[in-house]
C-alpha positions in Angstrom: 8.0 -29.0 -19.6 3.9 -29.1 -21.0 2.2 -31.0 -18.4 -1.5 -32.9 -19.4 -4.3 -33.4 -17.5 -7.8 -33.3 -17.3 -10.2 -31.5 -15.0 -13.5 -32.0 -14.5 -13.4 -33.5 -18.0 -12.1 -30.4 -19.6 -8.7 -31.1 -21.0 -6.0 -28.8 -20.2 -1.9 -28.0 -21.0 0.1 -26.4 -18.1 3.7 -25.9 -17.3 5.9 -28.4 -14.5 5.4 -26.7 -11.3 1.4 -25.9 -11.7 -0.7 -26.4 -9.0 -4.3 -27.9 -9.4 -6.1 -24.8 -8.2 -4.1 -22.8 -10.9 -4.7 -25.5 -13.7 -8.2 -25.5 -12.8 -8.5 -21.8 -13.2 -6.8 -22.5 -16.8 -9.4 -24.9 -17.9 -12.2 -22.0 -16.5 -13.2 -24.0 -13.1 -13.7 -22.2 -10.7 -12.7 -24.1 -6.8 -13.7 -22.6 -4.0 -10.9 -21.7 -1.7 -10.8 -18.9 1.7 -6.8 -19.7 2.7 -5.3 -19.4 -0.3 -4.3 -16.0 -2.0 -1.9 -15.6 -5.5 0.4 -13.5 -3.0 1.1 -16.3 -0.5 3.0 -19.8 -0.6 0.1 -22.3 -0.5 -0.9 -23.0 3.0 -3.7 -25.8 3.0 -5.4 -25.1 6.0 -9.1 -24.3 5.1 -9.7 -27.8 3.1 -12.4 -26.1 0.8 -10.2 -26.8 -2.2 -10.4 -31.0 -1.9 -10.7 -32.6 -5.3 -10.9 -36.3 -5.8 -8.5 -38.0 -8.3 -9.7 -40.6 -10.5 -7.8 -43.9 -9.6 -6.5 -42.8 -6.2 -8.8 -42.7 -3.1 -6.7 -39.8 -1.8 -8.4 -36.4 -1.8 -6.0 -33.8 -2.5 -5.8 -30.3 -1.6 -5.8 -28.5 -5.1 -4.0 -25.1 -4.1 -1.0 -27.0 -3.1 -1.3 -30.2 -4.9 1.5 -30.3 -8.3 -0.2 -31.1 -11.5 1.0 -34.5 -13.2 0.9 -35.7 -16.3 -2.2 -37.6 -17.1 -4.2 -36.6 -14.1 -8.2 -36.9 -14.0 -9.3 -34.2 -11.6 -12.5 -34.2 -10.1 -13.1 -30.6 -8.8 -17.2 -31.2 -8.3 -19.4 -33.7 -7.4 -22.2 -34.1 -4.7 -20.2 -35.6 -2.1 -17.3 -32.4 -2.2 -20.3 -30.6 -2.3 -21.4 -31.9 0.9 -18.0 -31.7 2.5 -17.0 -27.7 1.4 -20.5 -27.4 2.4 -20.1 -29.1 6.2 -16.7 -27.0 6.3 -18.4 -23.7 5.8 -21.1 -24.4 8.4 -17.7 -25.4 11.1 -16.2 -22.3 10.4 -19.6 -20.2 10.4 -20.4 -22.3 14.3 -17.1 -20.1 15.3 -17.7 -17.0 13.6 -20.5 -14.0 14.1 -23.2 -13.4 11.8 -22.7 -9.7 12.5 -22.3 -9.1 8.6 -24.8 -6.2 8.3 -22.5 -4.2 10.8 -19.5 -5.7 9.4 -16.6 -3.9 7.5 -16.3 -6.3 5.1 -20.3 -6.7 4.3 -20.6 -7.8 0.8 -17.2 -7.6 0.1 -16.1 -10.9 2.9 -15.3 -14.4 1.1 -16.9 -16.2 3.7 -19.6 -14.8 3.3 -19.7 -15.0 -0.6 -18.9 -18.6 -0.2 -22.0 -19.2 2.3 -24.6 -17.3 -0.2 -22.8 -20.1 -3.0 -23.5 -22.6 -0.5 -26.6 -22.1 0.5 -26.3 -21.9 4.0 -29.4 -20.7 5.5 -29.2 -22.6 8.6 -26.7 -23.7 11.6 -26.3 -27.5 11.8 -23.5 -27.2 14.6 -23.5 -25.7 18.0 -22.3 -22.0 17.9 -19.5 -21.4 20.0 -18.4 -18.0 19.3 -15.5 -16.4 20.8 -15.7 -13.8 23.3 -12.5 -12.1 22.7 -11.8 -8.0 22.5 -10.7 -6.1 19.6 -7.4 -4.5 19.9 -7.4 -0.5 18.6 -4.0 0.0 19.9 -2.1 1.4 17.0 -5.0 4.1 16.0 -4.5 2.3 12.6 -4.8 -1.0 12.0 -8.1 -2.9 14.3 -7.4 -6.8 14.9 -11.1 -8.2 15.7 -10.2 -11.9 16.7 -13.6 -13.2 17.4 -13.8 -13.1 13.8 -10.8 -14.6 12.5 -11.3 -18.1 10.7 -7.6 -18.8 11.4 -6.6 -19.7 8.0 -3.7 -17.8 8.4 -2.9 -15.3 5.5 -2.0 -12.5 8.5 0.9 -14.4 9.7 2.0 -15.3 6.1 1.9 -12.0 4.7 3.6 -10.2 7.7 6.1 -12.9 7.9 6.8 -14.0 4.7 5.8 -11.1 2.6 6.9 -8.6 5.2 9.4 -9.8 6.9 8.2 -8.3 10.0 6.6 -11.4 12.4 4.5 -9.2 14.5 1.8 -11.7 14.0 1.9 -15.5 14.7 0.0 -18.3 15.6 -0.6 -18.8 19.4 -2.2 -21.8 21.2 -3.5 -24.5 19.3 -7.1 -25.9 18.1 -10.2 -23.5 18.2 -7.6 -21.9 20.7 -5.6 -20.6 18.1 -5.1 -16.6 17.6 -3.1 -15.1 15.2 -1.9 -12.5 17.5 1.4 -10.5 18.8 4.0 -12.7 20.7 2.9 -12.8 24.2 -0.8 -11.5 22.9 0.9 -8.1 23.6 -0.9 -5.2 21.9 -0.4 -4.7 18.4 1.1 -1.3 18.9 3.7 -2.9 21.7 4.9 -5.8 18.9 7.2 -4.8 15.6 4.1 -4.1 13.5 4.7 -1.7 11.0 1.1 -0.9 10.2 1.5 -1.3 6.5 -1.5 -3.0 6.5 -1.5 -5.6 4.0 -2.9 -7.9 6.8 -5.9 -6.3 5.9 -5.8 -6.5 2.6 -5.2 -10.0 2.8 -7.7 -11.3 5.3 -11.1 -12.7 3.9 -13.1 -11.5 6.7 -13.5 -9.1 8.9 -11.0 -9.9 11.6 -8.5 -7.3 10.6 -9.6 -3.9 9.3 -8.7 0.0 8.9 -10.0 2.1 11.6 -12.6 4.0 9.8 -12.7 7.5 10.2 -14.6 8.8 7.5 -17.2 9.9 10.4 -14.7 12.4 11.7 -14.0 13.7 8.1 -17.6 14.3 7.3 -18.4 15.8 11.1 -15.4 17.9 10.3 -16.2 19.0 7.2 -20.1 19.9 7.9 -18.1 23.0 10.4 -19.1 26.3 9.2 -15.8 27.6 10.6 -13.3 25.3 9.0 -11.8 25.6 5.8 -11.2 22.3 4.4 -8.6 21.1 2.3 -8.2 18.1 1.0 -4.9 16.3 -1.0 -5.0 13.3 -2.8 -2.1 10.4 -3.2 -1.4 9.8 -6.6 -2.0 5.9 -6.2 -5.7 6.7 -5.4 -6.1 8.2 -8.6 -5.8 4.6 -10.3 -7.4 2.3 -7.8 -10.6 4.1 -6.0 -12.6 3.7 -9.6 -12.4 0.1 -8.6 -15.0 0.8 -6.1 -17.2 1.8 -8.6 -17.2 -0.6 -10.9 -14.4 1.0 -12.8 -11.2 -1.0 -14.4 -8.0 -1.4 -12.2 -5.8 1.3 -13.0 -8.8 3.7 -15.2 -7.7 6.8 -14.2 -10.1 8.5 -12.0 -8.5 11.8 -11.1 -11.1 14.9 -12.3 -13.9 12.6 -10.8 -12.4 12.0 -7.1 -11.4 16.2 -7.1 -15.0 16.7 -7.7 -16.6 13.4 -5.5 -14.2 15.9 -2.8 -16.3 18.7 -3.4 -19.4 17.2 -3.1 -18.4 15.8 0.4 -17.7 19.0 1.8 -13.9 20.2 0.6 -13.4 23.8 0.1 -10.6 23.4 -1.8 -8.7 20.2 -3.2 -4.9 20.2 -3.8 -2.9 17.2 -4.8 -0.3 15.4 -3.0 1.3 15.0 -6.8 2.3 18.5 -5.7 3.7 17.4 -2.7 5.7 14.6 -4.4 7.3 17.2 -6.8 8.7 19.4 -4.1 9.7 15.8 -2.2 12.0 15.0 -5.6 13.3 19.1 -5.4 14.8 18.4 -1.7 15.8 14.8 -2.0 16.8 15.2 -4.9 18.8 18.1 -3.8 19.8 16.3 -0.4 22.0 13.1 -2.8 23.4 15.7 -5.1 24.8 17.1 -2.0 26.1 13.9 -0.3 27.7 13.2 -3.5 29.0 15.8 -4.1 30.5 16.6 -0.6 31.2 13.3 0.0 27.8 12.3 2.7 26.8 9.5 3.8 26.0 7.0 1.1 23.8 5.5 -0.1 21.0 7.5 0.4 17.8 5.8 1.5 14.2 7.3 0.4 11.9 8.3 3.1 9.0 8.2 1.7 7.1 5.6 2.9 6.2 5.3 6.6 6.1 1.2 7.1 9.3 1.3 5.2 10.5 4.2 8.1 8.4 2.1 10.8 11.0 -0.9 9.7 14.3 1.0 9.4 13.6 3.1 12.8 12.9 -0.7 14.1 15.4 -3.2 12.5 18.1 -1.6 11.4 18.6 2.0 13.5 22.2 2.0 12.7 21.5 3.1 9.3 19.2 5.6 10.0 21.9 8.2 9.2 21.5 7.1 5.5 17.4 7.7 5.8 16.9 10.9 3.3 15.7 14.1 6.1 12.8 15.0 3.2 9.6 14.6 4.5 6.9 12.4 2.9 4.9 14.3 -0.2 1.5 14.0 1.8 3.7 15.9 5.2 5.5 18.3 2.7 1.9 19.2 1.0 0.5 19.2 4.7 2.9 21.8 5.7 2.3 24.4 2.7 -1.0 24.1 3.1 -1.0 25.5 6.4 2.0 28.3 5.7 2.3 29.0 2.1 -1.4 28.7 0.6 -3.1 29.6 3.9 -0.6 33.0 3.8 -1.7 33.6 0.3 -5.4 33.0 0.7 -5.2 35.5 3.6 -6.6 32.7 6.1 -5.7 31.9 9.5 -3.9 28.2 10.0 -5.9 27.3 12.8 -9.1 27.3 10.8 -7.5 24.5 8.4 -8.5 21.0 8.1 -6.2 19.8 6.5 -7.1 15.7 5.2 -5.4 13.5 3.3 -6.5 10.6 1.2 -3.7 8.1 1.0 -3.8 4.2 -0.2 -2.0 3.4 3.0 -2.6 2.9 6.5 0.2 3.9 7.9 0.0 7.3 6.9 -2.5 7.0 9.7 0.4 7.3 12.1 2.8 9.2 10.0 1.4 12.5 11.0 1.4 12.0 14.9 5.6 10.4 14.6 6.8 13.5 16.1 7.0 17.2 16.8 8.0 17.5 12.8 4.6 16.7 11.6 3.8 20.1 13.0 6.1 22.0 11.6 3.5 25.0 10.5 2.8 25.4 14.2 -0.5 22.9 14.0 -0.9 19.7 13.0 0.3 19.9 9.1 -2.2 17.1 8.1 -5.1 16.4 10.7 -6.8 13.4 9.2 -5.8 10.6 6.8 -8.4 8.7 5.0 -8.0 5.5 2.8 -9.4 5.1 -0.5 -11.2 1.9 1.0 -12.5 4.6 3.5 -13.6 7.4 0.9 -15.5 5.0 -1.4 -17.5 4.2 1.9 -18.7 7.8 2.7 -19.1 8.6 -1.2 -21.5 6.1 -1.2 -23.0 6.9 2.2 -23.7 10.5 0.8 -25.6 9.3 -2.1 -22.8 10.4 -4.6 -22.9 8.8 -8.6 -19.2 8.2 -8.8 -19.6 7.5 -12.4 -21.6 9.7 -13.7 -19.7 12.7 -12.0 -18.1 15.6 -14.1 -14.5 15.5 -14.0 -13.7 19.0 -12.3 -9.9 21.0 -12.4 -7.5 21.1 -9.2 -7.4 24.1 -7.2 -4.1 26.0 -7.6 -1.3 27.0 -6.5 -0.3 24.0 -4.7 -1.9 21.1 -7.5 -0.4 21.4 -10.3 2.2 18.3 -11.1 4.5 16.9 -13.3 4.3 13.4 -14.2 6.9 12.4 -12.3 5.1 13.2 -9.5 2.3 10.8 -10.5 4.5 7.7 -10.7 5.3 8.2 -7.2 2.8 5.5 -6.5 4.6 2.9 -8.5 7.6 0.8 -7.3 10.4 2.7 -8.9 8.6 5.3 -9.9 10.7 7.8 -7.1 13.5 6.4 -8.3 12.5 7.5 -11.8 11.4 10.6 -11.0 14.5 11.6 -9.1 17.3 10.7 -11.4 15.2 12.9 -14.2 15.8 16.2 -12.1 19.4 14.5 -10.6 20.4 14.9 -14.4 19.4 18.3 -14.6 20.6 19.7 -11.4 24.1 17.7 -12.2 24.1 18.8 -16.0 22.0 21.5 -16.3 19.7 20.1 -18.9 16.9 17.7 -18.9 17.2 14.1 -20.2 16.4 13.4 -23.7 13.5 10.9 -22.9 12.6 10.7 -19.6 11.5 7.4 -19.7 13.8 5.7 -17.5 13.4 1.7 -18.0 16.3 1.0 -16.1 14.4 1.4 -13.0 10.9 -0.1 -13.8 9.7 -3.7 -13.6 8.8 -6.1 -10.7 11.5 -7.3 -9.6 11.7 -7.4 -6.2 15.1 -6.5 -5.8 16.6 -4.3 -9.0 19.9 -2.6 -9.2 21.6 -0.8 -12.1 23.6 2.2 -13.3 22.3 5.6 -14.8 25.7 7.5 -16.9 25.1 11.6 -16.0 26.1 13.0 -19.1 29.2 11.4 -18.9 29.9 14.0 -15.4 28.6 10.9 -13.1 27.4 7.5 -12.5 24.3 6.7 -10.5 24.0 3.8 -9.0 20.1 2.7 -7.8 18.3 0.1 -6.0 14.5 -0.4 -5.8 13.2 -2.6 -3.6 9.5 -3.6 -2.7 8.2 -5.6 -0.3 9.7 -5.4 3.2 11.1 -8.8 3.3 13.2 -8.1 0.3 14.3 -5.2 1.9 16.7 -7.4 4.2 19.1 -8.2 1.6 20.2 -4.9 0.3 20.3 -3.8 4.3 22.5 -6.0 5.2 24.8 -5.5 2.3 24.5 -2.1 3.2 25.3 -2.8 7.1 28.1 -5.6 6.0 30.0 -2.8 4.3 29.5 -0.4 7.3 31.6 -2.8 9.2 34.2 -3.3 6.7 34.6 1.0 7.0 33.2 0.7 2.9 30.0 1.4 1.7 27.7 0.0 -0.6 28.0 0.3 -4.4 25.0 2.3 -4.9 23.8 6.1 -4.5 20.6 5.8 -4.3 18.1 3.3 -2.7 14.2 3.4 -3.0 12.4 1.3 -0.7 8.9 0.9 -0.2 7.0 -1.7 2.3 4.7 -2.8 0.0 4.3 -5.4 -3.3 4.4 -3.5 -5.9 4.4 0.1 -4.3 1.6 2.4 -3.1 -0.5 1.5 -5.9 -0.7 -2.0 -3.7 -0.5 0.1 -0.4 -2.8 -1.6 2.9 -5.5 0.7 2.1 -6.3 0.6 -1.3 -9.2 -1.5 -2.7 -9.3 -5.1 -1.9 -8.9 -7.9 -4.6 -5.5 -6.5 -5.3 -2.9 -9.3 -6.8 0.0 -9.3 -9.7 -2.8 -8.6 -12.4 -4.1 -5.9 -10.3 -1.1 -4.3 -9.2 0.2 -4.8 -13.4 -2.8 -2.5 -14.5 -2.6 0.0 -11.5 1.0 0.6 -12.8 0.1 1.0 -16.2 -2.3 3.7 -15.3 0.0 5.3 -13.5 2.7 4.9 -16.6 -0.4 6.7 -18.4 -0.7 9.5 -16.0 3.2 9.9 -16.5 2.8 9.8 -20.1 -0.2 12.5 -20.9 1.6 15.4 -18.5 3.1 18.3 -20.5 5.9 18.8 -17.8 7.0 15.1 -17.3 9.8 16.1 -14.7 9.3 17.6 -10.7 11.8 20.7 -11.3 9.6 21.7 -14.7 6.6 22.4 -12.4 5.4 26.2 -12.6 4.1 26.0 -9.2 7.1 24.6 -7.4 9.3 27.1 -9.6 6.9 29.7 -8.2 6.6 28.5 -4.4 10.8 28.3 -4.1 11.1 31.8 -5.9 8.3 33.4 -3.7 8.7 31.5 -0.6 11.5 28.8 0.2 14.4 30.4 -1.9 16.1 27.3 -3.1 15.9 23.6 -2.3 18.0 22.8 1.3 17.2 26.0 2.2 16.9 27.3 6.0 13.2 27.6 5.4 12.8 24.3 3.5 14.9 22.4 6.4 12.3 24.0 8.5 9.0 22.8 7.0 9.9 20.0 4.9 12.9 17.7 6.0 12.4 15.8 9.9 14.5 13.3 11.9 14.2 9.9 12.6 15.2 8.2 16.2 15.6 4.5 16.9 12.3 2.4 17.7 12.1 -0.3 20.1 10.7 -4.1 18.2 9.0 -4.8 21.1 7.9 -1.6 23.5 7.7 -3.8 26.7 
């Protein structure tokens, strides 16, 4: 039902169920907000978005407050002036004005809200926390003297996630958002996905930036650095730069590489090709031979962080193939440095990833050094490599777009939709088919399997040999539903009607991942996709098994997919993880 209203005397039509905040944005009014983001269920707690309605002495909070028919909104006026104004300078009395050595520098809503305000001065008493920053999980820093507590942490790993290793503790300016107990966050059931970070304002929750190390690294004489990219980076890091979400960016960032000190840059695209060969490979099997069913993905690590965690009992359903950015990691140091004629040892081997918990991915275990040495040394995300291309001076616009360096960078398009919820999905039924039928699909394009959805299940016919039944799920708390289904049938001695499961921790995939650029919501993460769609779309080879290069590396090196070899250096184990380590 068309709802009236009018706001700030600009007349405007919205649907039943529209907030103020959103009917505001409708009508091209702009109110200031700091608690509320698109992701997250209204919360309330910062007060910057009180309106006045005409009629009513009531001040309402717009981001939760339902539109009404006939409503006079006033969004501006010199007395909410005043008060977002006096609410700011509270919230600035508790937090440090450390911004020129902050993370977030020029990029923190608070502070774009105090430069709109025109704070120049501190009305109230400071009284700034003297709290420590926690670094426990090598990943993800929690800085609490600079949280403003308006709570989008605790929604997002609650709500969004599923995961509740943050919540509020004490109450007041006591308040923390902070592991039960105020354990460390590597002791509580954090995942390290992330998207915390993504979705704080400030500065109170952050990446641990290593782009130091990378450019220390890279400025040694003896090492030979080699650098893979993540094929969600490809549509995200021109962001940085001024650049549309999801322009694709790709011959710019191999060169931007170069420029930073990379002898050589592959592509993890590469990687995700041989990934859909083995797991691929790995659910023919179980089908076939009657395995264990269905078969979960494995490629992302807060999704293996949460498995490992909350449900251990089905790890035996996890797929053994590694991650594309461990798989690429490994050849680097076997295949390519044994064709190059270069010792392993002398590899640096760095990966740039729209995700922080790749950060921890390759220290899990003794598989992530399957080629003898650590397969990937260093992960950087794109939030971290737009830093140090800036800090060296670099033009990311006006850079020439350079080629890939071969063998291991060549990809198919499936390869490149990896990055997209669904997209491995996608990109294993089209080489399932073939490896079932011995012929490729006559249009790849699988719609079936695409779409937001958080939870989408259907049927792919095999040529009439086989059915194929998928799930694709995104978002960790959506995950629980299809896990317990899975675990409900366990117990009945049945399985679950599907063969194939793709799960990844984050909204909307790794295009969305915890450390891509900030800003990201539904419109963001709708263009990322579509870039990604593009990617798919202008690759001569659109399917993993049609790659030259990984026809080449399992001819000249592997032998086939499942091979003793390929067990060796590309598949791993997974053990059960305590929630909470003490």
């Amino acid at each position: 039902m068309a709802i009236h209203l009018t706001i700030q005397g600009v007349e405007v039509t919205v649907e039943e169920g529209t907030t103020v905040l959103e009917a505001a944005r409708k009508a091209g009014i702009r109110i200031p907000t700091l608690c509320y983001h698109p992701d997250l269920k209204p919360f309330g707690s910062c007060g910057l978005c009180v309106c006045k309605q005409e009629g009513s002495a009531k001040i309402i909070r717009a981001c939760s407050a339902p539109a009404a028919e006939g409503m006079k909104i006033i969004t501006h006026d010199n007395e909410l002036f005043e008060v977002r104004k006096t609410i700011l300078e509270l919230i600035m009395s508790t937090h440090p004005a450390s911004c020129l050595t902050c993370v977030r520098n020029n990029k923190c809503e608070l502070q774009k809200l105090c430069v709109e305000y025109g704070i120049r001065e501190q009305p109230f008493e400071e009284r700034i926390p003297d709290l420590p920053k926690d670094k426990s999980t090598s990943t993800i820093v929690l800085d609490p003297s600079k949280c403003i507590k308006c709570g989008r942490c605790v929604q997002v790993c609650q709500n969004l996630q599923g995961v509740y290793a943050l919540e509020f503790i004490g109450r007041g300016d006591s308040t923390l958002m902070t592991p039960a107990a105020n354990l460390p966050l590597n002791d509580s059931p954090c995942i390290k996905c992330g998207q915390c970070a993504t979705h704080c304002p400030v500065g109170a929750i952050y990446e641990l930036d290593e782009g130091g190390v990378f450019l220390r690294e890279a400025s040694k004489s003896e090492k030979v650095v080699a650098v893979q990219i993540a094929p969600a980076v490809r549509v995200a890091l021109g962001e940085e730069f001024g650049y549309k979400p999801g322009e694709i960016t790709t011959g710019k960032i191999y060169t931007a590489l170069k420029r930073l000190g990379a002898d050589y840059v592959f592509d993890t695209n590469f990687g995700a090709d041989m990934t859909i060969m083995e797991e691929g490979s790995e659910l023919v099997e179980r089908v076939t031979n009657n395995g264990v069913l269905p078969q979960l993905t494995s490629c992302c690590p807060g999704w293996i962080e949460y498995v490992t965690k909350y449900y251990p009992d089905l790890i035996e359903n996890l797929s053994s193939a590694k991650s594309p950015m461990m798989m690429q990691g490994a050849i680097t140091k076997t295949y390519w440095a044994e064709k190059m004629g270069i010792d392993p040892a002398n590899v640096y081997s760095v990966a740039i990833m729209p995700c922080t918990a790749k950060k921890i991915e390759i220290k899990r275990d003794e598989h992530m050094k399957s080629s003898g040495y650590d397969d990937v040394d260093l992960v950087l995300t794109t939030r971290e490599l737009a830093r140090i291309i800036r800090q060296r001076g670099i033009d990311f616009a006006s850079l020439p777009e350079t080629e890939v360096d071969s063998p291991i960078g060549e990809y198919s398009g499936a390869a490149t939709i990896f990055g997209v919820t669904g997209g491995v999905m996608e990109a294993a039924i089209r080489t399932a088919y073939n490896v079932i039928t011995g012929k490729d699909l006559s249009d790849p394009d699988i719609m079936t399997v695409r779409g937001r959805g958080e939870f989408r299940h259907g049927a792919i016919d095999v040529d009439g040999k086989t059915t194929l039944r998928f799930g694709v799920v995104h978002g960790m708390a959506n995950a629980k539903e299809v896990l317990d289904e899975i675990r409900a049938a366990k117990a009945r001695g049945e399985r679950a009607p599907y063969e194939f499961i793709e799960i990844m921790a984050c909204r909307g995939g790794c295009i969305a991942g915890g450390g891509q650029p900030l800003g990201t919501d539904d419109e963001v993460r709708s263009k990322r996709t579509s870039g990604s769609y593009t990617d798919d779309k202008n690759c001569v080879k659109r399917c993993s098994h049609q790659n030259p290069s990984v026809q080449k590396i399992y001819s000249e090196f592997f032998t086939a997919p499942l091979s003793e070899k390929a067990h060796h250096l590309l598949h791993t184990t997974y053990k059960e993880v305590p929630v909470y380590k003490k």
